[in-house]
N, C-alpha and C positions, 0 to 999 in steps of 0.2 A: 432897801429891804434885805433883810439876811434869811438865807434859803439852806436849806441842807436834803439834799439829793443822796438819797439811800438805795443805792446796786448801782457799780458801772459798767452794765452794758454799756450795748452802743447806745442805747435810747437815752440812760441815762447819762451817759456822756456826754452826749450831745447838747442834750438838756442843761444841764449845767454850765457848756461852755458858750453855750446861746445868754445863760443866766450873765455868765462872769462876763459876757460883751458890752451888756447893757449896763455894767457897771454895779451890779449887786456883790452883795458879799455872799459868796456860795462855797461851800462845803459839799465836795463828792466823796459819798463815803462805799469804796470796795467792801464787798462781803469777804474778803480774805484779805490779813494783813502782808501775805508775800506782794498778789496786785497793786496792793496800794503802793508797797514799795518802790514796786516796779514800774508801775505811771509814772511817781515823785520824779526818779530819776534819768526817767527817758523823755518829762513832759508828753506821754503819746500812750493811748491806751492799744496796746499792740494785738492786743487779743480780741478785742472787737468793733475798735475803730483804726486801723493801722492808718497814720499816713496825715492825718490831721493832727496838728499841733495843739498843745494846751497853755494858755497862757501862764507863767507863775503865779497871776492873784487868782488865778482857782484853786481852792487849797486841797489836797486829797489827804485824807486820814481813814485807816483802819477804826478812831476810837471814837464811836457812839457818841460816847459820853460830851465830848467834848464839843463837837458837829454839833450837838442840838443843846447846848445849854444856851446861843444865844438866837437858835432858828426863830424864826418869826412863821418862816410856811415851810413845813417838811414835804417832799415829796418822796413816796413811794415808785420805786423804779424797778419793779422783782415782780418776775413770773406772778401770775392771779395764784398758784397751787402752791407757793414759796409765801404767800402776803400774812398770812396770819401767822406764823412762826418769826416772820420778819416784824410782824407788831411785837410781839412778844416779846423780844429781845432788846423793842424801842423802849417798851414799859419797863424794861429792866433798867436803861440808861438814863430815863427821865426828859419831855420835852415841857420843860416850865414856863417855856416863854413863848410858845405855839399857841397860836389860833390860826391856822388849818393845815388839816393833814390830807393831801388829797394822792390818789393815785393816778401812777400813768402807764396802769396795766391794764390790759383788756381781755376778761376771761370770767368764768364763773365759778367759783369752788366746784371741787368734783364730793360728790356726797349731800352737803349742805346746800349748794344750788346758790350758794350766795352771791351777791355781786361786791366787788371790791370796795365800795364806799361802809355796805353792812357790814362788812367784818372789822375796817377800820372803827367804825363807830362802836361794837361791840367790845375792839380792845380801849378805844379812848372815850367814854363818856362826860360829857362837858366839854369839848374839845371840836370844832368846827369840821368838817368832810365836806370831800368835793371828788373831783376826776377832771383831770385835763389830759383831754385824747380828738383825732380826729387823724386825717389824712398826713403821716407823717413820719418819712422815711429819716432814719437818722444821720447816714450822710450828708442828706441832700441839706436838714435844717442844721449839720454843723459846720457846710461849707458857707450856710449862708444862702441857702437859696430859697425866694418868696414863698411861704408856708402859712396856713391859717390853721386855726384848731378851736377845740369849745371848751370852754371852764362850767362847768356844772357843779354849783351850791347853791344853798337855802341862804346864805350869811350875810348879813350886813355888809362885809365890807371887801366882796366878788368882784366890786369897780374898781375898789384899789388894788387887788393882786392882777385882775385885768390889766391894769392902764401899769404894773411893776412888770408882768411878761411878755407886754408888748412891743413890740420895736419896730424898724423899716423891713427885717425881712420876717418877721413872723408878726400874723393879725391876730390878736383871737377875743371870740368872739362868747359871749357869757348864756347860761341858761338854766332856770332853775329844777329843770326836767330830770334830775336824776337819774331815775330809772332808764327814760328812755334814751339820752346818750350811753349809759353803760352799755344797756341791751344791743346799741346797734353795734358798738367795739366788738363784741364778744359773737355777733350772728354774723357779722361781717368775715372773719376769720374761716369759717365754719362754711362760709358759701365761696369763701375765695380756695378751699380746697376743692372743692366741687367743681370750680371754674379750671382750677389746674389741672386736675381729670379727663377735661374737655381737652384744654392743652395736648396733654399726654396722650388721647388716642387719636388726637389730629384731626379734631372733626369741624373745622372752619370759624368762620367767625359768625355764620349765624348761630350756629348752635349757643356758641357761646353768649351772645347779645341775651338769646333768647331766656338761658338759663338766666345771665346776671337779671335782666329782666322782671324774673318772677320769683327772684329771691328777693327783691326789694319791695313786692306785692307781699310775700311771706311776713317780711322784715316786719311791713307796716302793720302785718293783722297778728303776729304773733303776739310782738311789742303792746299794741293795743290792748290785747287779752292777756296781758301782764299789769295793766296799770299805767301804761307810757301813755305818752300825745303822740297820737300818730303821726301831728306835721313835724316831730323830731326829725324822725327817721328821714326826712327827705335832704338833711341838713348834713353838716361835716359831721359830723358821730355816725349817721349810717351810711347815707347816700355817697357823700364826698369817701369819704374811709371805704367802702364796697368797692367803689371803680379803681381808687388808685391802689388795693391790697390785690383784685381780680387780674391787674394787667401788668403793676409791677414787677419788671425783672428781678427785683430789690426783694421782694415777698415772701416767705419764708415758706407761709403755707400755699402759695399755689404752688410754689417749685413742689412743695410736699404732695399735693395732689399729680401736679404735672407726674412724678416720678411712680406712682402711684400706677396712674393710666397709660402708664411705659412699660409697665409690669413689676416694677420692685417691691417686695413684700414691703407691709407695713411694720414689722417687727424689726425686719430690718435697716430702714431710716432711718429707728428712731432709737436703733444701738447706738452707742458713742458717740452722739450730737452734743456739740459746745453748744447749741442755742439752741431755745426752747422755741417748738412748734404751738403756739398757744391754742389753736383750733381744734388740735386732738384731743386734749383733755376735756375744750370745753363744748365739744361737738357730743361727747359721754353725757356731762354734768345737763347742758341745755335739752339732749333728747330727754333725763330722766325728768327735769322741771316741768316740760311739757305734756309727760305720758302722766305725769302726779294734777296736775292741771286742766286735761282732758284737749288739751290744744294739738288741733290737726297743723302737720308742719312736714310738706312730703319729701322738700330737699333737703330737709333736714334728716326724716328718717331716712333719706334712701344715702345720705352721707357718711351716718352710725353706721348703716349696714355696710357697707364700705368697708371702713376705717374695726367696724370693730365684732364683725359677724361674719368676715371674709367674700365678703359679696362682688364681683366684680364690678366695676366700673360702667363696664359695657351694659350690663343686667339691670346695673339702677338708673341708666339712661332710658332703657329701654322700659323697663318702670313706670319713670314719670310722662315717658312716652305715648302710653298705651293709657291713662287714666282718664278720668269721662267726662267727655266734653263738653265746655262751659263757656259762659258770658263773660268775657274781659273785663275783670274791675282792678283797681288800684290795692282792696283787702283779700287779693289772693283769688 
């Protein structure tokens, strides 16, 4: 199958070089023609994967155009707040020979509230969408180390891109739940800063259990009162993806939180960052989704207030702490 992997981060690096093992014809295509260059000739994406090798039949190209005239499944590899500008530019190049364009961002537009599958579909209609996402650090799946994930589409032919991105050290596993694997990507991120938090002001691991806890009680009743199957959320899109982004050293937003609850301003992190914290954008977009929807969501809010009303850490522990007390269910 021929694949064309658009942004090379690490994820999409990874992705691709997982792609080009199995023996597919893949295309990584850098958002900047210096990167690409500079892959081409070191084999090794230095700026986000140092250290792992690329083999030559992965091809890297700066040009669109050329990546996707014989793609069969484009992957989207760019920031959720980067994705619709990133279609844009695909519409501009043309994929004729595409049937599905799925992403492997997890975030929600800031504004629009959308999830990454709706906007792809809004730039391509007649054109298949999906999302392949789950527990999935990008060294680990480009060293080759045992990984599962979930492919989410409506399409006929979900078994076959299943059974092309499969192999011995990545499983994945198919669903046509939409909604609810995006939404768990995107809450996940969002509680694994809050878990970091915990980190940062060192308050053991019950706390933290407890939190992760009742952010997957949240996960399921938000999720729900958006439209998902609840028993998604119990799966790799939320359940799997929550534990391993909460404890990951790898994790980009617990460090984010961790640093947070150590006391480093939030303005400050997030100057001069090469890699995008996806949690913080979509911890803004997801509060506003839910306050427009009428959905009670408390680590959520007490997360916003956090990240984006200056609230300490300590205060919205103390917060969720003090609130009134209830029957233990699974919907929060």
């Amino acid at each position: 199958m021929n694949f064309a992997v658009i942004g090379a981060g690490a994820w999409g690096t990874a992705f691709a070089l997982h792609l080009s093992r199995l023996g597919h014809a893949v295309s990584l295509v850098p958002r900047r023609a210096e990167q690409a260059v500079a892959i081409t000739e070191s084999r090794e994406n230095r700026d986000y994967l140092p250290g792992v090798p690329l083999p030559f039949e992965l091809r890297v190209t700066s040009d669109g155009s050329a990546a996707l005239a014989e793609a069969e499944v484009v992957l989207l590899a760019c920031p959720a707040q980067a994705l619709r500008e990133t279609c844009a530019r695909l519409r501009g190049a043309g994929v004729a020979k595409a049937r599905l364009i799925a992403s492997l961002a997890k975030g929600l537009e800031t504004g629009t509230h959308l999830r990454p599958s709706q906007i792809i579909a809004e730039a391509f209609p007649g054109i298949g969408v999906g999302v392949l996402t789950g527990p999935s650090n990008a060294l680990e799946v480009a060293r080759g180390q045992p990984a599962a994930m979930v492919l989410a589409t409506n399409l006929p032919l979900m078994t076959e891109v299943q059974a092309a991105v499969s192999g011995a050290t990545l499983r994945v596993y198919t669903s046509d739940d939409l909604a609810g694997v995006e939404y768990g990507g995107c809450l996940k991120n969002i509680y694994a800063i809050a878990a970091g938090c915990c980190d940062g002001l060192k308050l053991g691991d019950n706390t933290k259990a407890a939190l992760i806890t009742r952010a997957l009680a949240e996960m399921v009743r938000v999720g729900g009162a958006l439209g998902a199957r609840p028993e998604t959320f119990y799966g790799l899109s939320g359940f799997g993806d929550l534990i391993a982004t909460c404890y990951g050293g790898w994790s980009r937003n617990r460090e984010f939180g961790q640093l947070i609850g150590e006391g480093r301003a939030v303005a400050e992190l997030l100057a001069h960052r090469k890699t995008v914290v996806e949690g913080y954008h979509t911890t803004n977009s997801f509060h506003g989704l839910c306050a427009d929807r009428g959905i009670d969501a408390p680590i959520l809010r007490e997360t916003h207030a956090i990240l984006f009303a200056g609230k300490s850490p300590a205060a919205a522990l103390n917060a969720l702490m003090t609130r009134g007390l209830k029957r233990e269910t699974v919907a929060g």
